[in-house]
C-alpha positions in Angstrom: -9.2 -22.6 -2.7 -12.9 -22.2 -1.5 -14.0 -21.7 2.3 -16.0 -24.0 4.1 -19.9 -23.8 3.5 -21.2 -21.0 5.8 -18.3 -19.4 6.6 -18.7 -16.2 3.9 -19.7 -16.3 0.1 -16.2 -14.8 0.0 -14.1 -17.3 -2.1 -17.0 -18.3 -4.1 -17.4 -15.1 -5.5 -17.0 -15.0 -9.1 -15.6 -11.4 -8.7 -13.2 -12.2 -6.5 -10.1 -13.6 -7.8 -6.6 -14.1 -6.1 -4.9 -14.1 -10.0 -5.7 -12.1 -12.8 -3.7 -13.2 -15.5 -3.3 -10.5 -18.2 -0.6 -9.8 -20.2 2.6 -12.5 -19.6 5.7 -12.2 -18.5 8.0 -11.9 -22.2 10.5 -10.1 -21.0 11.4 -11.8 -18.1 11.0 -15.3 -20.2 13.6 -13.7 -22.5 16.2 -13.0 -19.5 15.5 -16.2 -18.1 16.7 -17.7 -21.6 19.9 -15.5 -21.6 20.6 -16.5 -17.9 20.1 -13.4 -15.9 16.9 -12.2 -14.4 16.5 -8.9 -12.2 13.7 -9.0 -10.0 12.4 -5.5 -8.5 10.3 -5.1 -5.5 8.3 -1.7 -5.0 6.3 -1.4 -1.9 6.1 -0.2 1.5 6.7 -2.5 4.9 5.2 -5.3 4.0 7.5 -5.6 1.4 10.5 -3.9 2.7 13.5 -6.7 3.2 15.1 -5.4 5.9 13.3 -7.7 8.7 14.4 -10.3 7.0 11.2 -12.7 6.2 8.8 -10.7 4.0 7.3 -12.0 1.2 9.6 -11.2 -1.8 12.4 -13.3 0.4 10.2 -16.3 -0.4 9.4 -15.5 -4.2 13.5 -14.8 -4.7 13.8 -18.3 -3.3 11.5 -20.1 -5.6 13.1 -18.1 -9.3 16.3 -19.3 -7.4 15.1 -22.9 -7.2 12.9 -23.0 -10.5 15.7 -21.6 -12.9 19.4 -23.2 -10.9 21.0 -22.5 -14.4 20.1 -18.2 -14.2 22.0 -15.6 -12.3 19.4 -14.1 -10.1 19.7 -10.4 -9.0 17.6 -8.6 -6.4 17.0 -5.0 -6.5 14.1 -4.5 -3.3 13.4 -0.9 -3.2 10.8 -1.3 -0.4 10.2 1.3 2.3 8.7 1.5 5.2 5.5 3.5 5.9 5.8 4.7 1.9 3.0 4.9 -1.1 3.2 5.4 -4.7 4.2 9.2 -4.7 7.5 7.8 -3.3 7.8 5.2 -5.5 7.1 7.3 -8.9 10.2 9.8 -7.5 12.5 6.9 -6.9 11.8 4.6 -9.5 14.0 5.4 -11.9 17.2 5.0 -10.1 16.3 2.5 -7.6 14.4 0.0 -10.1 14.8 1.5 -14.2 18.8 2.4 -14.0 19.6 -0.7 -12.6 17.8 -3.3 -15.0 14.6 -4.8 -13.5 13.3 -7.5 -15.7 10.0 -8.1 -13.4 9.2 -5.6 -11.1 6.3 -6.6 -8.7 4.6 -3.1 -7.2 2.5 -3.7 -3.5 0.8 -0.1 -2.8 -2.8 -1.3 -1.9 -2.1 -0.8 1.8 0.1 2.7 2.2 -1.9 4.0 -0.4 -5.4 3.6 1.4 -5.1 6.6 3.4 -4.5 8.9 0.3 -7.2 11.0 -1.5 -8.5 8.4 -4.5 -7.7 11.5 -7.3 -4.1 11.6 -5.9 -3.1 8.1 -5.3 -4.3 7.1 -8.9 -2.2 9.7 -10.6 0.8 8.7 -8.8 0.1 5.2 -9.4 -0.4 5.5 -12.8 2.8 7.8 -13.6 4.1 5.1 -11.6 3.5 2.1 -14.2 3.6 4.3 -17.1 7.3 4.9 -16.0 8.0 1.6 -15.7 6.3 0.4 -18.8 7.8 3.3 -21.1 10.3 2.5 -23.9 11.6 2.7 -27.3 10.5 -0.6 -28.3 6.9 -1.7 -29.2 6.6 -4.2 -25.8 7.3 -3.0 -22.5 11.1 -2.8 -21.3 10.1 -5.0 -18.1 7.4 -7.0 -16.7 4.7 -5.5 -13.8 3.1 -7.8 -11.2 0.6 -5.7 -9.1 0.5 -7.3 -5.5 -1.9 -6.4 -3.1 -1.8 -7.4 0.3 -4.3 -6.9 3.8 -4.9 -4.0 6.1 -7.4 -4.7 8.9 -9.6 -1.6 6.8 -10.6 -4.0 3.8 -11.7 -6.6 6.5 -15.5 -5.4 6.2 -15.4 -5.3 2.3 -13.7 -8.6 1.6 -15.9 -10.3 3.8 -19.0 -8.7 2.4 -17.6 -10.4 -1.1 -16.2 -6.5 -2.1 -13.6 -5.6 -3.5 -11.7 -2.6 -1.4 -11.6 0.6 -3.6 -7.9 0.8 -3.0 -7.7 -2.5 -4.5 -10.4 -1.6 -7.7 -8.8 1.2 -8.4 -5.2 -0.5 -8.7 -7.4 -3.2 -11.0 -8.4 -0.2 -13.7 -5.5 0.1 -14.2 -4.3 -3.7 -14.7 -7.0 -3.4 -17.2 -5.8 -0.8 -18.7 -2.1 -1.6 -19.3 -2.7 -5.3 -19.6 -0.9 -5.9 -16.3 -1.3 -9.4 -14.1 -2.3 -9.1 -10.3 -2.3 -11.4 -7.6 -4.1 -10.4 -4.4 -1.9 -11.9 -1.5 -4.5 -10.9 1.0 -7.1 -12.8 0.1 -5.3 -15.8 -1.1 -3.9 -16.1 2.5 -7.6 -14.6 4.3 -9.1 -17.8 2.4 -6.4 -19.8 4.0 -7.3 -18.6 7.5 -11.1 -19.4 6.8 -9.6 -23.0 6.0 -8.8 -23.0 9.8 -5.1 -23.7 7.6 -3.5 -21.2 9.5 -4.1 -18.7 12.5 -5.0 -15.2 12.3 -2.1 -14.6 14.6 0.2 -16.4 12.6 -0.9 -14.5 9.6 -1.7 -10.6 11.0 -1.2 -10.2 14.6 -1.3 -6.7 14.1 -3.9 -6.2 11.2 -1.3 -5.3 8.6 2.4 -6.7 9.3 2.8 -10.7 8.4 5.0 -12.8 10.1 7.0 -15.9 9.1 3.5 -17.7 8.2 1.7 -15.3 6.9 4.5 -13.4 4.8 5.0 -17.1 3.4 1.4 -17.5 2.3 1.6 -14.6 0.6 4.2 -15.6 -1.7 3.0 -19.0 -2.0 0.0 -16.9 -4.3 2.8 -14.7 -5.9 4.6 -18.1 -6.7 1.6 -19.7 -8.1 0.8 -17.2 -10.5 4.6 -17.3 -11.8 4.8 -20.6 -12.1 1.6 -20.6 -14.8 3.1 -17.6 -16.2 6.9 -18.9 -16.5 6.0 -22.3 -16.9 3.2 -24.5 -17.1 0.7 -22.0 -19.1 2.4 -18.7 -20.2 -0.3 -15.7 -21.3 0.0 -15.2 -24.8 -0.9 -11.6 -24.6 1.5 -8.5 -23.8 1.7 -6.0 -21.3 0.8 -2.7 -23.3 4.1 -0.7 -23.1 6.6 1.0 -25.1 6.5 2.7 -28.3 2.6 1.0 -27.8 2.0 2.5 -24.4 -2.2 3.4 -24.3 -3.5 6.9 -23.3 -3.4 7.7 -20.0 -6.8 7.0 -17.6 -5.8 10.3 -16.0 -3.9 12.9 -18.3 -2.5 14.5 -15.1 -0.8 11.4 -14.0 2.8 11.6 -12.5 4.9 9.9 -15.2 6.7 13.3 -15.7 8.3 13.0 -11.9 11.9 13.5 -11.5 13.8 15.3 -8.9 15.6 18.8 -9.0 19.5 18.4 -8.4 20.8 19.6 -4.6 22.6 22.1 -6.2 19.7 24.2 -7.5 18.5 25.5 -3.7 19.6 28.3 -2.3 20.2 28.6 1.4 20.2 31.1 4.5 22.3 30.3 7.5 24.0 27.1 8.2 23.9 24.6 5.9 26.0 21.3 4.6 25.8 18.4 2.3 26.4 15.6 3.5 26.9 11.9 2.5 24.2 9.5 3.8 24.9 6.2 5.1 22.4 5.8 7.4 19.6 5.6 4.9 20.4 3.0 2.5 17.9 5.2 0.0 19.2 8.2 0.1 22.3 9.3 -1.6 23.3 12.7 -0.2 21.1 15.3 2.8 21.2 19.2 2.3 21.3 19.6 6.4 20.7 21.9 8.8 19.8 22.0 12.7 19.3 25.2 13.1 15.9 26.9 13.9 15.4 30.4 11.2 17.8 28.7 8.5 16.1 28.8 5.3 15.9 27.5 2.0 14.4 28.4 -1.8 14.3 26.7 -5.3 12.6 27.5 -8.3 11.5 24.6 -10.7 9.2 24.1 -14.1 6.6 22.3 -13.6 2.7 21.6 -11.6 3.5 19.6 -8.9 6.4 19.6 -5.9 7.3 17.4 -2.8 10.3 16.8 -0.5 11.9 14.0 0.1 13.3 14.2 3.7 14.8 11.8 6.2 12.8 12.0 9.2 12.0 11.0 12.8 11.5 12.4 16.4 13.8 14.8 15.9 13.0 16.3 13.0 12.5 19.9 12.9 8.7 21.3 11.5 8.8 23.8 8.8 7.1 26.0 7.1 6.5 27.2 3.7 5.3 29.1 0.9 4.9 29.3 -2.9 5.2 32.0 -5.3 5.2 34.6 -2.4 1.7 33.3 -0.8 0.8 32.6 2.5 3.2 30.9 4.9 1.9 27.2 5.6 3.3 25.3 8.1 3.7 21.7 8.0 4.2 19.6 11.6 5.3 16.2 11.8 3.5 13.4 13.1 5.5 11.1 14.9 4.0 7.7 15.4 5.5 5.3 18.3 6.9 3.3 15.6 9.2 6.2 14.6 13.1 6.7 15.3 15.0 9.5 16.0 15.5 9.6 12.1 15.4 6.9 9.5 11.9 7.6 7.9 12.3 8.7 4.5 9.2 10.1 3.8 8.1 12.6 0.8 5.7 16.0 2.3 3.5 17.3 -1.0 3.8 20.7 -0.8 1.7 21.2 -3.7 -0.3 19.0 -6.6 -2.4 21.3 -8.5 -0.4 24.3 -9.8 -0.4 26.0 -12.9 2.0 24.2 -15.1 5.2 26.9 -15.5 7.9 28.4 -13.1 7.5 28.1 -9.6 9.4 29.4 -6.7 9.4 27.6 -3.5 10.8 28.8 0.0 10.8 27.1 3.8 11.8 27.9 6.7 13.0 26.0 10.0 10.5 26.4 13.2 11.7 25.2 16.1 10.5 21.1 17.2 9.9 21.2 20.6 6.4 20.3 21.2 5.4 17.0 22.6 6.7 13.9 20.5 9.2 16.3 19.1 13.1 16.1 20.2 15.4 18.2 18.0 15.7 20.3 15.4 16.9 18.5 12.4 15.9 19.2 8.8 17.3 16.4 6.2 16.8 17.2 3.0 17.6 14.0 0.3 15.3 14.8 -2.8 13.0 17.7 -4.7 10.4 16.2 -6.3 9.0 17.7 -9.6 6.0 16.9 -11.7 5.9 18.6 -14.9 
């Protein structure tokens, strides 16, 4: 699709492409032909299904009305207001342990606040874990997706590419991987005059009906070539044939450290979480002073809490160091609870035995209501 002359050198840019077509889709041709297909979703709002009209509602619909004949299953681990580092700590059982054929990762947006060192060794332990297996192709199919936030405006316009965006394409490179970028298929739209900018963005980052719809239109495109009219005859690079890493510190090594393993001071219960379709099980407390400690193996640790405006602020330390404490930011947006976010406590440690220990301060500073401290997962990096 090309803009109208004058408008911006944007779509005529040979550099800027809405599909890269890399290595194609064998595995999910092969579950197509046995009549099943899983289809995973990885991403942060934008993605997340609970509103009901994002954009993978819309790619679901079209497998479901290209292939009548296969069972279609839907496993959309999407969260709100999350990047990578939450994906690579939740990926195995909310997308490997339950059989994704395709799994289509949107991080281009959460991830642009994060240093450029960090979010590509999360992003890359990411794929790598998705991608690993005992065979010599790749267990499942990866579609990176990247969408719009109003930040890339000035780049894309400029006929740029956003570096949140290039760096998620080094890797496509890398593994073999296909991409479709949503956000400029449906900013090309707008410069059609095809569609208003309201309909698309009326907040700079969140579609609505329109515009999460115009996004999958360019996911369905570039399935449709890939499943049907013009399959890639080339392979995602997984498996037993898995490349070298870009970054040898990348966080394919993440995985979490059982419940069990922390020790706690004063009053503390485990409970079963239903109000977090994410989260399994909370180590819980709501009282300022109560404590906790773990020791794990490994270079990197984060915690994986459910939070909100009543969650308590903590502090910590490693090793015996210095106490640090760590105070929640509670955007408008935020509930009471509901947020289930992962705090890095550290990324660059020596790579053995750590201990770790926190301690409950009390909340009630402005933005701040209660006390609580929801502890779901320990995330390790070895």
């Amino acid at each position: 699709m090309d803009s109208p002359a004058g408008t911006s050198d944007l779509a005529g840019s040979s550099e800027l492409a809405v599909h890269r077509h890399r290595g194609g889709l064998r595995r999910t041709r092969e579950a197509i032909r046995h009549g099943r297909l899983t289809l995973g979703f990885a991403g942060g709002s934008i993605t997340d299904p609970r509103n009901g009209w994002n954009w993978p509602q819309y790619v679901v619909a079209w497998f479901v009305e290209t292939f009548p004949a296969v069972r279609i299953a839907v496993e959309n681990a999407a969260i709100g207001a999350t990047g990578s580092e939450s994906a690579v700590f939740r990926a195995q059982r909310d997308l490997l342990d339950r059989g994704c054929d395709l799994v289509f990762v949107e991080y281009a947006v959460n991830d642009s606040g994060i240093a450029s060192v960090a979010r590509r060794r999360t992003r890359e332990g990411l794929l790598r874990k998705l991608l690993a297996g005992e065979r010599e192709t790749a267990p499942r199919d990866v579609v990176l997706t990247y969408t719009f936030g109003q930040p890339m405006y000035e780049d894309m316009m400029a006929g740029r590419v956003p570096a949140t965006i290039a760096e998620f394409e080094d890797l496509a490179e890398h593994y073999g991987i296909g991409s479709v970028w949503m956000g400029l298929h449906a900013l090309r739209v707008v410069q059609r005059g095809w569609m208003r900018w309201e309909e698309w963005l009326p907040d700079g980052v969140h579609p609505q009906f329109r515009g999460s719809h115009c996004y999958a239109e360019s996911v369905n495109a570039f399935c449709d070539r890939e499943l049907v009219t013009a399959p890639s005859p080339g392979v995602i690079r997984g498996g037993t044939a898995l490349p070298a890493p870009l970054d040898p510190l990348h966080w394919a090594s993440a995985a979490s450290l059982p419940l069990d393993a922390v020790h706690t001071t004063g009053p503390w219960a485990l409970h079963r979480w239903s109000m977090n379709t994410w989260i399994d099980q909370v180590l819980s407390t709501s009282a300022p002073g109560a404590g906790l400690a773990f020791r794990f193996t490994g270079r990197a640790v984060s915690l994986g809490l459910d939070v909100g405006k009543t969650s308590a602020d903590f502090r910590y330390r490693i090793d015996g160091g210095e106490w640090k404490t760590f105070a929640f930011e509670h955007p408008d947006w935020c509930g009471d609870a509901g947020w289930f976010r992962f705090i890095p406590l550290a990324d660059a440690l020596e790579a053995g035995e750590h201990e770790v220990e926190v301690a409950l301060t009390h909340g009630g500073r402005p933005g701040c209501r209660g006390t609580n401290f929801r502890l779901a997962q320990i995330g390790i990096v070895t």
